[in-house]
C-alpha positions as CSV (number, residue, x, y, z in Angstrom):
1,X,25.9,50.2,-68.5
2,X,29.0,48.5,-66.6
3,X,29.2,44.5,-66.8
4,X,27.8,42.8,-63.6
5,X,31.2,41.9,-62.7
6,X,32.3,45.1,-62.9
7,X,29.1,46.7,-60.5
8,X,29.9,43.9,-58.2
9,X,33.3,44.7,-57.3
10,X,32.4,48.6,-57.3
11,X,29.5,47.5,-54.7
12,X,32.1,45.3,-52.3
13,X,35.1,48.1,-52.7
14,X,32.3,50.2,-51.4
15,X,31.3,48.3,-48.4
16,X,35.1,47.6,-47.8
17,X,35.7,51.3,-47.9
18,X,32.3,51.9,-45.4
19,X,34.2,49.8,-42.3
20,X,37.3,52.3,-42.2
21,X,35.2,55.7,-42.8
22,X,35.5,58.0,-39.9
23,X,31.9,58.2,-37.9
24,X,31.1,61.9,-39.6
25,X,31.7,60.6,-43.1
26,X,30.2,57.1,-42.1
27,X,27.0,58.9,-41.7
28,X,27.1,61.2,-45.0
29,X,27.9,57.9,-46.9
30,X,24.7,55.8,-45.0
31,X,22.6,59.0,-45.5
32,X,23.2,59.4,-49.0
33,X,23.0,55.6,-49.6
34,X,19.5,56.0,-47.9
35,X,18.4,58.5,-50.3
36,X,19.7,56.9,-52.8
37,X,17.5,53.5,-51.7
38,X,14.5,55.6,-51.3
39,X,14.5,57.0,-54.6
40,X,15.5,54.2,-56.7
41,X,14.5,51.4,-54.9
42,X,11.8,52.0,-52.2
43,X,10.6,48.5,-52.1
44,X,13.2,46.5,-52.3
45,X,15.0,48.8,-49.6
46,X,12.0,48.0,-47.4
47,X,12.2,44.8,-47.5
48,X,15.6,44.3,-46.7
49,X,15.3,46.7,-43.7
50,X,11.7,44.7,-42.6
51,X,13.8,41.5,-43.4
52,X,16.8,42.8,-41.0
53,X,15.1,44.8,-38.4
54,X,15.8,42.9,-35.4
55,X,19.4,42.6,-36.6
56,X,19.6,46.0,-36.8
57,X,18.2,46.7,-33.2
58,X,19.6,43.7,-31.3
59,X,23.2,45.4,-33.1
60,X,22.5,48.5,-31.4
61,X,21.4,46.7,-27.9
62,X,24.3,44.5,-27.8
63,X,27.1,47.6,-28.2
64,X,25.3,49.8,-25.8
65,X,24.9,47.4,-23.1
66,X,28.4,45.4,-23.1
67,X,30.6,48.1,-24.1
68,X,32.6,49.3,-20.9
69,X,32.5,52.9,-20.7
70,X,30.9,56.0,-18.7
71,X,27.2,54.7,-17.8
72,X,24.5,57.2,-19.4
73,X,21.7,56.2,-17.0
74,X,23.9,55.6,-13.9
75,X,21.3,54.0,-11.6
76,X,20.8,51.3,-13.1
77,X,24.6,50.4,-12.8
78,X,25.8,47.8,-15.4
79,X,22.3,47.1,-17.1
80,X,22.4,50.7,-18.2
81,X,23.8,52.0,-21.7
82,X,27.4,53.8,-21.9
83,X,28.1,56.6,-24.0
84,X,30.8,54.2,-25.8
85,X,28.6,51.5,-26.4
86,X,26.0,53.7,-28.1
87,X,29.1,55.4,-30.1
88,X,29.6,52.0,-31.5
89,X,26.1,50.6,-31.9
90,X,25.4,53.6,-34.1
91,X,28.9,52.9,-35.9
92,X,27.3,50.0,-36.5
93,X,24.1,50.3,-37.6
94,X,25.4,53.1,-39.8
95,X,27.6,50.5,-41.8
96,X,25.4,47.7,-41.7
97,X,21.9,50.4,-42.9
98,X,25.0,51.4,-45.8
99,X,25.4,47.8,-46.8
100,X,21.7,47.2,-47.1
101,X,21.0,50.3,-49.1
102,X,23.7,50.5,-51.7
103,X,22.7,46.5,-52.1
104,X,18.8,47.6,-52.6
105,X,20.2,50.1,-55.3
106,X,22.5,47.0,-56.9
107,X,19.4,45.0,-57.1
108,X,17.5,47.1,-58.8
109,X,19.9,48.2,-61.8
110,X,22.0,44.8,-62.0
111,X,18.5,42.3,-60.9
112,X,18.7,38.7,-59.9
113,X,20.0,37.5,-63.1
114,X,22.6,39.8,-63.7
115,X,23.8,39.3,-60.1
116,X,24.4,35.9,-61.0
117,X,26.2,36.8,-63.9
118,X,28.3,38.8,-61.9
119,X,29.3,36.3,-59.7
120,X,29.8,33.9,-62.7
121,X,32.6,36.5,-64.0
122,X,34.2,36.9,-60.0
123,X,34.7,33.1,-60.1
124,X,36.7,33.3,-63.1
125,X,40.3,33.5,-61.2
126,X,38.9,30.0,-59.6
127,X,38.5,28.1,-63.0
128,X,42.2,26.8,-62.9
129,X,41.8,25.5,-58.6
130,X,38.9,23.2,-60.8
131,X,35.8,25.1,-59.8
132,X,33.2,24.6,-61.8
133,X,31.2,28.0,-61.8
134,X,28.8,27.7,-64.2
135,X,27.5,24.9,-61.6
136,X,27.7,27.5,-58.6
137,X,26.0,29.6,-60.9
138,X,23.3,27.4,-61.7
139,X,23.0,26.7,-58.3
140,X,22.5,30.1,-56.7
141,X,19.5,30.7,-59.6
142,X,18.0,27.4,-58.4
143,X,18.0,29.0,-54.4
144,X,17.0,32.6,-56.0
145,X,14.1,30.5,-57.9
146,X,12.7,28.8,-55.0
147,X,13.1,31.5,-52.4
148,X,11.2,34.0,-54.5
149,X,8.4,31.8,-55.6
150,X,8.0,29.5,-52.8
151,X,5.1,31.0,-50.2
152,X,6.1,33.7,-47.3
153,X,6.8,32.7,-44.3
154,X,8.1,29.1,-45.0
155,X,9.9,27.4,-42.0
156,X,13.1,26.4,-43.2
157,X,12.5,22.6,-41.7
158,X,9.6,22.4,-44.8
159,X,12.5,23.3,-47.0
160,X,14.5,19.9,-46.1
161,X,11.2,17.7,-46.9
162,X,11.4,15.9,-50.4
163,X,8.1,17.3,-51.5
164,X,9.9,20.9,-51.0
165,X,10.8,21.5,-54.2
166,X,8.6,22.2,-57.4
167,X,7.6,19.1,-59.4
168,X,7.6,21.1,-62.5
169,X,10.9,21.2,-64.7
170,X,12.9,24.4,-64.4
171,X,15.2,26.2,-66.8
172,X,17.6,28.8,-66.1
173,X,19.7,31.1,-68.7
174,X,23.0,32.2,-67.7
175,X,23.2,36.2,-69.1
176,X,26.9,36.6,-70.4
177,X,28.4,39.8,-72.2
178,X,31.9,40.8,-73.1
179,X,33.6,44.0,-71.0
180,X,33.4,46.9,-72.8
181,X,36.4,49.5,-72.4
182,X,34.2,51.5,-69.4
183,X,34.5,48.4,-67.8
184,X,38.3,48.5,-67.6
185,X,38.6,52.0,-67.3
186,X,36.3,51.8,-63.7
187,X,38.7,48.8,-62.4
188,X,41.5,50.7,-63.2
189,X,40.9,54.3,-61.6
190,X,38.9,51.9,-58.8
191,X,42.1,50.5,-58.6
192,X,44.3,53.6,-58.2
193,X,42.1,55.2,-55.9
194,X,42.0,52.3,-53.4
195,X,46.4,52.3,-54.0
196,X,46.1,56.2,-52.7
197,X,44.3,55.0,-49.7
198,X,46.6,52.4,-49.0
199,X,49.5,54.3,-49.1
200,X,47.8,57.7,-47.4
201,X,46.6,55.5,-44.8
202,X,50.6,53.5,-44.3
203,X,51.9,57.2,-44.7
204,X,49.7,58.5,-41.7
């Protein structure tokens, strides 16, 4: 199994690589990422997309009514959809339904804790600028704590009141593990592939 770091930066190459995919390709990726969050991780997937559905249509809305473009239902003038609009809506949604899956399926092999470890090991670089990153660490388990065992549908002006928090004490154990030599041979060929791309995409 890869270090958290490592799944991490795979996950966020991914997404970076998402925004520049062509629309045909875009879709094979967001379908297969789909499939992918069905079949591994049906709940968690749900929730995100419950979680994000108004996003999700309000992104689709918002493209396919303020796009300029050739009007699809022309009488009703410049409250109707273009074909443009909709183009990009569905660009859209495509990339933002990949993000959501492909996180869904990082969730449920890497988990709370290890996502937290992996973002302990990104922060690394940011030791010598003085951060302190086992105290960001700490931090994001303390919001992870509260937001999955606080009850549903909390209004986030309860979450400001000093009886908000727990009165219990709460302990947290920060997961670290050495890289193993999979984990530097992924960066690397992660590495050379996104240097092709680069200098494909500068050559065309």
């Amino acid at each position: 199994m890869l270090h958290p770091t490592v799944r991490l930066i795979v996950w966020a190459v991914a997404v970076a690589c998402a925004q520049w995919l062509p629309l045909i390709w875009l879709s094979l990726a967001c379908a297969a990422a789909l499939i992918a969050g069905v079949w591994l991780a049906p709940e968690r997937l749900g929730l995100l997309l419950k979680r994000t559905r108004w996003l999700l249509l309000s992104l689709v809305l918002l493209f396919a009514l303020a796009t300029p473009g050739v009007y699809l239902l022309p009488f009703l003038g410049s409250l109707g959809p273009t074909e443009e609009g909709l183009r990009l809506g569905f660009a859209h949604l495509m990339r933002l339904l990949f993000v959501l899956a492909s996180l869904a399926v990082l969730l449920r092999f890497t988990g709370m804790d290890g996502l937290v470890a992996g973002l302990h090991g990104l922060l690394r670089p940011f030791v010598c600028l003085g951060l302190d990153r086992a105290r960001v660490a700490v931090r994001l388990m303390l919001v992870m704590h509260y937001v999955e065992h606080f009850p549903p549908g909390r209004r986030w002006r309860e979450w400001l009141q000093d009886d908000a928090a727990p009165d219990e004490p709460v302990s947290f154990h920060l997961q670290t593990s050495a890289w193993g030599r999979a984990d530097f041979a992924v960066l690397a060929g992660l590495a050379v592939m996104v240097a092709a791309a680069l200098v494909i995409g500068a050559a065309a």
